[in-house]
DRENDO-1510 file (C-alpha; in Angstrom, 1 decimal, always signed):
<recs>
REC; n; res; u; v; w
REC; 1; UNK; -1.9; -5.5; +12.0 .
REC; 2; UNK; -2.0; -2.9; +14.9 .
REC; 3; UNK; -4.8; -0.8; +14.7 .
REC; 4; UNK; -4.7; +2.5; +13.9 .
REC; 5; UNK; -6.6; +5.7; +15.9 .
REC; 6; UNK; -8.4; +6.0; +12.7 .
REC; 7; UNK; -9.2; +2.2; +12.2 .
REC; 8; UNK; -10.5; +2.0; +15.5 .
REC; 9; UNK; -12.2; +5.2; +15.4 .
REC; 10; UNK; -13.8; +3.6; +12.4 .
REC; 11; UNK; -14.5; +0.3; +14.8 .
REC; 12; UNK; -16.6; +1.9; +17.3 .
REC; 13; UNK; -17.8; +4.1; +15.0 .
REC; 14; UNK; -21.6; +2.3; +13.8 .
REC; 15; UNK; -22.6; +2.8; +17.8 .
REC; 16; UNK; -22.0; +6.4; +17.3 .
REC; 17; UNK; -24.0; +6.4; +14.3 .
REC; 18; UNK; -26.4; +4.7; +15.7 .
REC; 19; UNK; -26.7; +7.2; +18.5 .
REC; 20; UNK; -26.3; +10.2; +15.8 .
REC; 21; UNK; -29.4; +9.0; +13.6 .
REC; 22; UNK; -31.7; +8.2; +16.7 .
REC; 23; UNK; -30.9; +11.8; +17.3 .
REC; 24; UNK; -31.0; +13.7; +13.9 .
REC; 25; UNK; -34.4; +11.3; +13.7 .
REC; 26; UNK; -36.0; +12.8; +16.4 .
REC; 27; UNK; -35.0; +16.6; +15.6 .
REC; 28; UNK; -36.7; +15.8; +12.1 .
REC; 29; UNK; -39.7; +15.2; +13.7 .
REC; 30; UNK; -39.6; +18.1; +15.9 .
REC; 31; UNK; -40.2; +20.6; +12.6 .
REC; 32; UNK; -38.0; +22.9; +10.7 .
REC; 33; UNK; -39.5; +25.8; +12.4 .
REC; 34; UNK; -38.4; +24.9; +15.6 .
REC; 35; UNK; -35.4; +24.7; +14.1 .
REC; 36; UNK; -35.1; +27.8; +12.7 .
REC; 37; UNK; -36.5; +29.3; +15.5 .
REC; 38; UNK; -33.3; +27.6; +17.8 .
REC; 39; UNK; -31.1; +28.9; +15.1 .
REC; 40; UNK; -32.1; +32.4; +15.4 .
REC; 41; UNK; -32.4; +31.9; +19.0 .
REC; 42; UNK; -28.1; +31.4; +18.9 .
REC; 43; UNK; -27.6; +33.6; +16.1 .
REC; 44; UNK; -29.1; +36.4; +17.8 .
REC; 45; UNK; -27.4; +35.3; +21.5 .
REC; 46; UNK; -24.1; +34.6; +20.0 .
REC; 47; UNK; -23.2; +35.1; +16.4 .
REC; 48; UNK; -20.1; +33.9; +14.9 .
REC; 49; UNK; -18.6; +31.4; +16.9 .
REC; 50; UNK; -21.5; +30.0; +18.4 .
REC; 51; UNK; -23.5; +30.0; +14.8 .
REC; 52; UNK; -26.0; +27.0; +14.6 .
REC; 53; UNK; -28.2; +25.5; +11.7 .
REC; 54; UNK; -30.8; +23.2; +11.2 .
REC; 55; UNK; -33.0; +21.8; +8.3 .
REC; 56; UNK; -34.5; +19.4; +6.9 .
REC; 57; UNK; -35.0; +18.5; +3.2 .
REC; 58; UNK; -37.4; +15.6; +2.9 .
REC; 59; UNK; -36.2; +13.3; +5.5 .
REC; 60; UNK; -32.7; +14.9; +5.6 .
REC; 61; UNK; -31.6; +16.3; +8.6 .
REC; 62; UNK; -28.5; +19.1; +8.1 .
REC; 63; UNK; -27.1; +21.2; +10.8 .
REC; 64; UNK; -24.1; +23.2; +11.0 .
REC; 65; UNK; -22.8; +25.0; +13.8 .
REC; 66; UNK; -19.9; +26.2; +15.1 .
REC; 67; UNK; -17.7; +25.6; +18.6 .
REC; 68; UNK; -14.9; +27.9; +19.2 .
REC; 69; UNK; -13.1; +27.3; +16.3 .
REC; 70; UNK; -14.9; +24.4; +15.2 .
REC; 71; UNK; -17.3; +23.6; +12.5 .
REC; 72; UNK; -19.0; +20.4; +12.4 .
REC; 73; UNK; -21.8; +19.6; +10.0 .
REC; 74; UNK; -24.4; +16.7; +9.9 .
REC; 75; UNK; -26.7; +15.6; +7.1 .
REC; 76; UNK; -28.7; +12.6; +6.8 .
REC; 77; UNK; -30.1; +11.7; +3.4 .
REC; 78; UNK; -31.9; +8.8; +3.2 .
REC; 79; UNK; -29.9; +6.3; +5.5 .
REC; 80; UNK; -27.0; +8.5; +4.8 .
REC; 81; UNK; -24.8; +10.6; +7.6 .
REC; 82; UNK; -22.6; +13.2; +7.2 .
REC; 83; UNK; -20.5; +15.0; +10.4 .
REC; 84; UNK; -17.6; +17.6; +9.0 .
REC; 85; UNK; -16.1; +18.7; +12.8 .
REC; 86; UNK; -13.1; +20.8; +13.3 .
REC; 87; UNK; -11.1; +21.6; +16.4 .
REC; 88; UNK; -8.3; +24.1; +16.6 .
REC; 89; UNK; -6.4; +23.0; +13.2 .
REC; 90; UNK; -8.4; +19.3; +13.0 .
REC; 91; UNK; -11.0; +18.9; +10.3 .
REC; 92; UNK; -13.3; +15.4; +11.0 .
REC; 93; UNK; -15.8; +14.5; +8.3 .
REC; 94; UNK; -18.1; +11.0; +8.9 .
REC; 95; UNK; -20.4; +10.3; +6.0 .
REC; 96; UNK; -22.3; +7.1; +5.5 .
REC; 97; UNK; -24.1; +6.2; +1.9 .
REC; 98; UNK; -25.6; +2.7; +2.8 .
REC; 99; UNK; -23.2; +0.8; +4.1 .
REC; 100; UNK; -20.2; +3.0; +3.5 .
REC; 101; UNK; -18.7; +5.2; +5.9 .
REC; 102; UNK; -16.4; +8.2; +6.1 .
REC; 103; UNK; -13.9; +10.1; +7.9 .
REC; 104; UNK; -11.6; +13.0; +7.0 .
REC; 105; UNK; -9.6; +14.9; +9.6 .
REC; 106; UNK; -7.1; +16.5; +10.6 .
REC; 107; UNK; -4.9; +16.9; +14.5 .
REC; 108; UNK; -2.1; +19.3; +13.7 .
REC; 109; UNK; -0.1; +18.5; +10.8 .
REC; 110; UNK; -1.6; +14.8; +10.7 .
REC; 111; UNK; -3.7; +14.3; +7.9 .
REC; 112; UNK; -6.3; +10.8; +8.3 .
REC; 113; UNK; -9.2; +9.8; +6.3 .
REC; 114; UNK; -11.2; +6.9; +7.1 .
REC; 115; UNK; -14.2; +5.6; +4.9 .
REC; 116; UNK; -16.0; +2.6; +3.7 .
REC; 117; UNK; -17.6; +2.2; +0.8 .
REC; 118; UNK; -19.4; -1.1; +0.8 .
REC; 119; UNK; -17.1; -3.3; +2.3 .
REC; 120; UNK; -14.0; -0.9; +1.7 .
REC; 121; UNK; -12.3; +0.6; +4.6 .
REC; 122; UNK; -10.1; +3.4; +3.5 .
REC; 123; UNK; -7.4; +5.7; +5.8 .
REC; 124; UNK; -5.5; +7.7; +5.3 .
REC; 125; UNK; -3.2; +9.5; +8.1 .
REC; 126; UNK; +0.0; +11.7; +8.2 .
REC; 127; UNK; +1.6; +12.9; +11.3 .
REC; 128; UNK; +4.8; +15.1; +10.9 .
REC; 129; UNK; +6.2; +13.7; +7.2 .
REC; 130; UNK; +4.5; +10.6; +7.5 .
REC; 131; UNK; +2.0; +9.4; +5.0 .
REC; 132; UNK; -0.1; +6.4; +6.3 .
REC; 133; UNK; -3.0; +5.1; +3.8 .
REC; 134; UNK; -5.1; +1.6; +4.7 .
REC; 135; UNK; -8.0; +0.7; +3.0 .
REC; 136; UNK; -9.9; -2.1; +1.6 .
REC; 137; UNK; -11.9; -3.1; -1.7 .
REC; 138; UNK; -13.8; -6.4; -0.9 .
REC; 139; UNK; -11.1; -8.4; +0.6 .
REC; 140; UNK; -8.3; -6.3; -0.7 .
REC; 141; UNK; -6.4; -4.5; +2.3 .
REC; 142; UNK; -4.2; -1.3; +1.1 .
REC; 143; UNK; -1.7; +0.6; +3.0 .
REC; 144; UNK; +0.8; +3.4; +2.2 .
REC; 145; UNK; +2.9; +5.3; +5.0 .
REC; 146; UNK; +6.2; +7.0; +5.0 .
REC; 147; UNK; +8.4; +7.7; +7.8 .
REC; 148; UNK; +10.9; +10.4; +7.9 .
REC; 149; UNK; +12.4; +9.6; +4.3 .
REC; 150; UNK; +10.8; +6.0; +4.4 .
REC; 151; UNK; +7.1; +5.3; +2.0 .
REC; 152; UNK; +5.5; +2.0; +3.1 .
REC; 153; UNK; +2.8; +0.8; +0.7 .
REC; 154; UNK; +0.7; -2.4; +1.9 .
REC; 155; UNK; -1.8; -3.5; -0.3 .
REC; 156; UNK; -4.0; -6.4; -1.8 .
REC; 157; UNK; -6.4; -7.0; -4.5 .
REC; 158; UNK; -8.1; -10.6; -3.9 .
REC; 159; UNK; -5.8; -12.5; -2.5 .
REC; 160; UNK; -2.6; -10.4; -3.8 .
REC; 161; UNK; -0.8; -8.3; -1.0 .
REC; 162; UNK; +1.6; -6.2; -2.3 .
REC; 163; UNK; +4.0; -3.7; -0.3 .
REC; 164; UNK; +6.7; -0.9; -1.0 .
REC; 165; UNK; +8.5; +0.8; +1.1 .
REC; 166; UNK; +12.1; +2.9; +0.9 .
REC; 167; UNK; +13.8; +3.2; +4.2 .
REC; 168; UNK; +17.2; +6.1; +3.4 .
REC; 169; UNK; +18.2; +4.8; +0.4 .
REC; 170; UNK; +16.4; +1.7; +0.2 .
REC; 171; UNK; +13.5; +0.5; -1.7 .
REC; 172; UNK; +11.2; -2.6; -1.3 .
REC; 173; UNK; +9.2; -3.9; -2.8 .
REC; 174; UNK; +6.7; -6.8; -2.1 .
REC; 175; UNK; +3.4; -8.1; -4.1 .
REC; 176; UNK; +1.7; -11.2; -4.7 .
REC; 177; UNK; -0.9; -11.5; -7.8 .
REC; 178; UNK; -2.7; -14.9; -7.2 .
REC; 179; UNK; -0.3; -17.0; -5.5 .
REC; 180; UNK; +2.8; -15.0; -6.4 .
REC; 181; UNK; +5.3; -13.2; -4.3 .
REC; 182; UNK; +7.7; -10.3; -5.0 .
REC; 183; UNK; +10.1; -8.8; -3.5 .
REC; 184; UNK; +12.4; -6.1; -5.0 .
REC; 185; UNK; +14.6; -4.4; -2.0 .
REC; 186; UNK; +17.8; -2.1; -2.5 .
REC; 187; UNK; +20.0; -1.0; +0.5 .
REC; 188; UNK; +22.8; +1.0; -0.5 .
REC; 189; UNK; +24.2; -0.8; -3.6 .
REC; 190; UNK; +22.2; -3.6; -2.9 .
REC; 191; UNK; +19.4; -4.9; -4.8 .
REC; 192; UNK; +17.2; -8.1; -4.3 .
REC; 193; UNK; +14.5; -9.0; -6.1 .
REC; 194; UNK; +12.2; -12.0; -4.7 .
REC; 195; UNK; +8.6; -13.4; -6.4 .
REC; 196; UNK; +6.7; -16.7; -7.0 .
REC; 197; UNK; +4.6; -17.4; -10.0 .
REC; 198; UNK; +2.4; -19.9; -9.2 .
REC; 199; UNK; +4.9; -22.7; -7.7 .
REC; 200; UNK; +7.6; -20.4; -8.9 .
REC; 201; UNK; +10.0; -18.5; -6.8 .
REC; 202; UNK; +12.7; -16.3; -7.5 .
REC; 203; UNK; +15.2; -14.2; -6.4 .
REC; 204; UNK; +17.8; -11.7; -8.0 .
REC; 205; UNK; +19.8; -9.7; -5.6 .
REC; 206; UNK; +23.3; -7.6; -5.0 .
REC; 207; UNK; +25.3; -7.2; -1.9 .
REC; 208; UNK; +28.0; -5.1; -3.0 .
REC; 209; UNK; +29.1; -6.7; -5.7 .
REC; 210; UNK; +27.3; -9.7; -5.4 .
REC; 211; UNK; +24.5; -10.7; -7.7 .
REC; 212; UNK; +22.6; -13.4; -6.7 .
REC; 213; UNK; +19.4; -14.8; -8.1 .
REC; 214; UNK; +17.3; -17.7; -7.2 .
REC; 215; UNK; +14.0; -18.9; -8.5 .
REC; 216; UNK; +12.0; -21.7; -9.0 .
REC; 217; UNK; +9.5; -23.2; -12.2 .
REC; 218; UNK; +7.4; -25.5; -11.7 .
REC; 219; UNK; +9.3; -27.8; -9.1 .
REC; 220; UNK; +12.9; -26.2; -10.7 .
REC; 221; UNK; +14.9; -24.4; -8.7 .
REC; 222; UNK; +17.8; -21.8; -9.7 .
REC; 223; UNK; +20.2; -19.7; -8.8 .
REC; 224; UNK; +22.7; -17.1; -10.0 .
REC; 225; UNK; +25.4; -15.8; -7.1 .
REC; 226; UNK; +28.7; -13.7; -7.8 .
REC; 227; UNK; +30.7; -12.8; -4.8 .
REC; 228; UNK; +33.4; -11.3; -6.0 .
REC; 229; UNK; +34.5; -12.7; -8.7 .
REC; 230; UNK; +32.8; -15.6; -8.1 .
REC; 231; UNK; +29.8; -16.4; -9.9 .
REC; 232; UNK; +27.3; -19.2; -8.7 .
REC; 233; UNK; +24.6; -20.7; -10.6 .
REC; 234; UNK; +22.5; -23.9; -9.1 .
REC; 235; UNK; +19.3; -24.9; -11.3 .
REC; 236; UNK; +17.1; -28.0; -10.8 .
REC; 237; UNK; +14.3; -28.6; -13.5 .
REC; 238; UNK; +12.2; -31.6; -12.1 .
REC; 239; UNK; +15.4; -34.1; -11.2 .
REC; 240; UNK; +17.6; -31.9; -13.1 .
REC; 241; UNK; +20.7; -30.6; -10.6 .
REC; 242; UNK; +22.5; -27.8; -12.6 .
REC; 243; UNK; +25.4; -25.6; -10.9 .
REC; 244; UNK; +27.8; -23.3; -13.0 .
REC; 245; UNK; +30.0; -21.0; -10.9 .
REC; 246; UNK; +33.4; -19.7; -10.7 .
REC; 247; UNK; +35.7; -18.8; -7.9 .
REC; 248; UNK; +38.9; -16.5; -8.7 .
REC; 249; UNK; +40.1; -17.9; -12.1 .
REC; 250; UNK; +38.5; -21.4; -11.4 .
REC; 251; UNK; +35.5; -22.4; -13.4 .
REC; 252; UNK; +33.6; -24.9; -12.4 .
REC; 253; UNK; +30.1; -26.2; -14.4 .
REC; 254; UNK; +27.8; -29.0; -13.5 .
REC; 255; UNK; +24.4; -29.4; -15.4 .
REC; 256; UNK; +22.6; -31.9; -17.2 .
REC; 257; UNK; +19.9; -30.4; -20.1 .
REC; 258; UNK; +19.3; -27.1; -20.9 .
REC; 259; UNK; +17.9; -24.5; -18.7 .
REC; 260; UNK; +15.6; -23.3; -21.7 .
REC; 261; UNK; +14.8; -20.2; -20.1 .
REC; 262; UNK; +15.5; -16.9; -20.2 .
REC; 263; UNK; +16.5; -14.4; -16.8 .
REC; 264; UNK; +15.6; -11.3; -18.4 .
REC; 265; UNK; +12.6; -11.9; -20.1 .
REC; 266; UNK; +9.6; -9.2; -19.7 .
REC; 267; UNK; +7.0; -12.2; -19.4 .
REC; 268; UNK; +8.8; -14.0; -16.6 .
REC; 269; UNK; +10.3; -11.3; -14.8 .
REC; 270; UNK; +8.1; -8.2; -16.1 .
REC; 271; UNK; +11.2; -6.3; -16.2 .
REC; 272; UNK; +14.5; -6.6; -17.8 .
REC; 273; UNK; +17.1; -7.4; -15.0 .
REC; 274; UNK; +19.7; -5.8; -16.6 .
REC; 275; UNK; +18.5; -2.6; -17.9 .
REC; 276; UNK; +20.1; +0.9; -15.9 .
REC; 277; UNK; +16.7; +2.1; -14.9 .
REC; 278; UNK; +15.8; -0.8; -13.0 .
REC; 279; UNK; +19.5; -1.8; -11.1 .
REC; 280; UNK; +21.1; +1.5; -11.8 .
REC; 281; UNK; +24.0; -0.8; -13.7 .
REC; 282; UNK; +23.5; -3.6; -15.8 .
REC; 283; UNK; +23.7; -6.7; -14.4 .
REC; 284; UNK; +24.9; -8.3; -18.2 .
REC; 285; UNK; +27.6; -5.8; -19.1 .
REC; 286; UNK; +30.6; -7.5; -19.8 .
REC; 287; UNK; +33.1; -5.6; -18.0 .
REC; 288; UNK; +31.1; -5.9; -14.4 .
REC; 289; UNK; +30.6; -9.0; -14.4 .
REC; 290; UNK; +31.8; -10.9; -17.1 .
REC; 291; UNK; +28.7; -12.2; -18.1 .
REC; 292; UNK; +25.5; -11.5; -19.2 .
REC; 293; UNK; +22.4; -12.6; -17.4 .
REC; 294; UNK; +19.9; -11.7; -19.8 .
REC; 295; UNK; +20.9; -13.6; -23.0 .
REC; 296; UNK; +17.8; -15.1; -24.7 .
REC; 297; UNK; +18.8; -18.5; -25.6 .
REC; 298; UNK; +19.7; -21.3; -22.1 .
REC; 299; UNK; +22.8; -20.8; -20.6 .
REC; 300; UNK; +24.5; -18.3; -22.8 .
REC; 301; UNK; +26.2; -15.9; -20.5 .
REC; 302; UNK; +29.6; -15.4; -20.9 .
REC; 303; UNK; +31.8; -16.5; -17.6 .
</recs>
């Protein structure tokens, strides 16, 4: 993954830390009078734009001051940092607690926010219309980005990534949970749909209008394919070989046992294949296809 300015900002950003609390450190030690007496030192030479202030509170350090039209702020509480800069229209805010880190700012109409809160690395960044999120929780990694009409979403929890994006029309949609994949992706009329649970993989897709729809259980393997008025189906269940499909008025069926499953059920596919909200037509309405794909019992769809 290519880094981002804000997830390499974030990189180098423990030296600068390091160099900020030596510093804030030593100004504790100097007294809060001298400080006050540099503030109204400034305040007096220059007020407004130039406005500094320093204090400490325990063994907090705070100071806020001003740079033309920037305002940056940094506290230290306990091992804690905090910097809120901004310059011309950008807004930058660092703040450790611990281990955790964090950045929020702005360069024109880009938005980014970058912080860690134990091992989490969070960011998020626009810049024109786009939306760009990354962070992490443990070893989960989480992105979300749009460009021009396009939102990205990257993201994992443990070991699941999961990603959705739309590019124009389109919409897809990757995730894992455990060792599963799934993919939902529409472009134009099209709509595929690709996930693994466990060993499993399948796959429900249109091109036009072409539904196809692969998957496996266990070591099984199935599909469903119209192209057409063709409609495909190929199913293995351990040394099972099952293939129903048509082509024009031709019908053609191969299987041995039972498929004993269902397409459409909630449990295997979490949604119902064939409901309007989910393909914007339903895949098991007679008159588009001639079949239904979401019949409970095995191989009850009408050709």
């Amino acid at each position: 993954m290519t880094l981002t300015p804000a997830a390499n900002w974030l990189r180098l950003l423990p030296r600068r830390l390091a160099a900020q609390a030596g510093t804030s450190a030593k100004a504790a030690e100097t007294g809060a009078w001298k400080i006050n007496q540099r503030r109204e030192r400034r305040e007096s030479a220059s007020p407004g734009s130039e406005a500094k202030t320093g204090y400490t509170h325990g063994s907090a350090v705070q100071a806020v001051y001003t740079h033309g039209s920037a305002v940056q702020t940094v506290n230290t509480q306990g091992s804690a940092v905090q910097t809120v800069n901004t310059h011309g229209s950008a807004v930058q805010t660092v703040c450790t607690h611990g281990s955790a880190v964090q950045a929020v700012y702005t360069q024109s109409s880009a938005v980014q926010t970058g912080y860690t809160h134990g091992s989490a690395v969070q960011t998020v960044n626009t810049h024109g219309s786009a939306v760009q999120t990354v962070y992490t929780h443990g070893s989960a990694v989480q992105a979300v980005y749009t460009h021009g009409s396009a939102v990205q979403a990257v993201y994992s929890q443990g070991s699941a990534v999961q990603t959705v994006y739309t590019q124009n029309s389109a919409v897809q949609t990757v995730y894992t949970q455990g060792s599963a994949v799934q993919t939902v992706n529409t472009h134009g009329s099209a709509v595929q749909t690709v996930y693994t649970q466990s060993s499993a993989v399948q796959a429900v897709y249109t091109h036009g209008s072409a539904v196809q729809t692969g998957y496996t259980h266990g070591s099984a393997v199935q599909t469903v394919n119209t192209h057409g008025s063709a409609v495909q189906t190929l199913n293995t269940h351990g040394f099972a070989v099952q293939a129903v499909y048509t082509q024009s008025s031709a019908v053609q069926a191969v299987y041995t046992t039972a498929l004993q499953y269902r397409l459409c059920t909630p449990k295997a596919l979490q949604y119902r294949l064939c409901t309007p909200t989910a393909l914007q037509y339903r895949l098991g309405t007679p008159t588009a296809l001639q079949y239904r794909l979401c019949t409970p019992t095995a191989l009850q769809y009408r050709l």
